[in-house]
N, C-alpha and C positions, 0 to 999 in steps of 0.2 A: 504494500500500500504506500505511495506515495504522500506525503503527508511530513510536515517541519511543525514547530511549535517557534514563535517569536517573541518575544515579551520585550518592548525598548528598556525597561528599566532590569530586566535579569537577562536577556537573552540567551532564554532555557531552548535547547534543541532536543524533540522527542519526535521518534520514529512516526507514531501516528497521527497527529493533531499540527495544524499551522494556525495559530494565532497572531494577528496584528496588534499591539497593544502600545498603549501611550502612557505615561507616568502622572499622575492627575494629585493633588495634594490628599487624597484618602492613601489609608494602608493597601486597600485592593484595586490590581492594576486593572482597567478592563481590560478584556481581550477579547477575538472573535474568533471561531474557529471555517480554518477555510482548506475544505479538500479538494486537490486534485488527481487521485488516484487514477479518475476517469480519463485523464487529459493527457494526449501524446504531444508532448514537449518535444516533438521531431517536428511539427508540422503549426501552420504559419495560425492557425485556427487552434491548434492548443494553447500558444503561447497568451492570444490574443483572450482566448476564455480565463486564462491562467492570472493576465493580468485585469481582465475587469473585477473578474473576483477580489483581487490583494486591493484595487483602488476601491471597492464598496465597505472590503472587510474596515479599510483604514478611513472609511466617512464614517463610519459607525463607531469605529472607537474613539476618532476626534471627535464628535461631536457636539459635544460639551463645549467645545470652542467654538463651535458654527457661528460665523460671522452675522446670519440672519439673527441671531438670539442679542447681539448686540454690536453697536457698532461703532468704528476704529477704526485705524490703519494695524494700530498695532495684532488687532482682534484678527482680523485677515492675515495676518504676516503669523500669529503666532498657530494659525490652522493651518495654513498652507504648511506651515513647516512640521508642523504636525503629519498631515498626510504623506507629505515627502519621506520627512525620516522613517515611518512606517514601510513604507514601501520598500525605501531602499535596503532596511535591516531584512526584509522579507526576502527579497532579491538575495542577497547577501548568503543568507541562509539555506535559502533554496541551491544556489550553488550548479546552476546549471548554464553554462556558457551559451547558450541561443538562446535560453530565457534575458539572461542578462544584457547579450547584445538588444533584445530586443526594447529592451525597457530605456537602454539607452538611446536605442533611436525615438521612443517616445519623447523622451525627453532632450532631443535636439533645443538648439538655441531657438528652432522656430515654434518650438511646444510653449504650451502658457505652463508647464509645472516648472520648478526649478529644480527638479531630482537632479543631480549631478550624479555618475557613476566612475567609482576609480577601476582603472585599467588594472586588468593581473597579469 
């Protein structure tokens, strides 16, 4: 079964479970759980299922920061980077080179996210 576990504040990695999760001022982190056991990470339609899943899993667990709840610059700046580092620890984890390429080309300079991805 294909399946990571993420958590931004422990980045716990478990065989069956992939959680997005954000570090929020409670003791409990939220987190989402997101499988892709189902999804062939060889082909250009897994990747793309692979990552709308990680960008839903990571609106649900920022959410608390959704800029529509209140409003700022900084309110936007701190969700965006919210979803970002979510994704990209997820990526990270996940650990699969055409996933990864692929995230990076989401995230060209012409994309509106600001994910950056480092080169291995």
């Amino acid at each position: 079964m294909k399946t990571i576990a993420i958590i931004l504040a422990t980045a716990a990695l478990n065989l069956s479970v992939l959680s997005v999760a954000q570090a929020s001022g409670s003791d409990e982190i939220p987190s989402v759980t997101v499988r892709f056991a189902d999804l062939d990470l060889t082909r250009s339609d897994g990747l793309s299922s692979l990552y709308t899943r990680l960008s839903q899993a990571a609106k649900s667990v920022c959410r608390e920061m959704d800029p529509a709840s209140e409003k700022g610059v900084s309110v936007q700046q701190r969700y965006q980077a919210c979803l970002d580092q979510s994704i990209k620890d997820a990526v990270a984890k996940i650990n699969q080179p055409a996933f990864t390429d692929y995230v990076a080309r989401k995230a060209s300079p012409a994309s509106s996210t600001g994910i950056k991805l480092a080169a291995k």
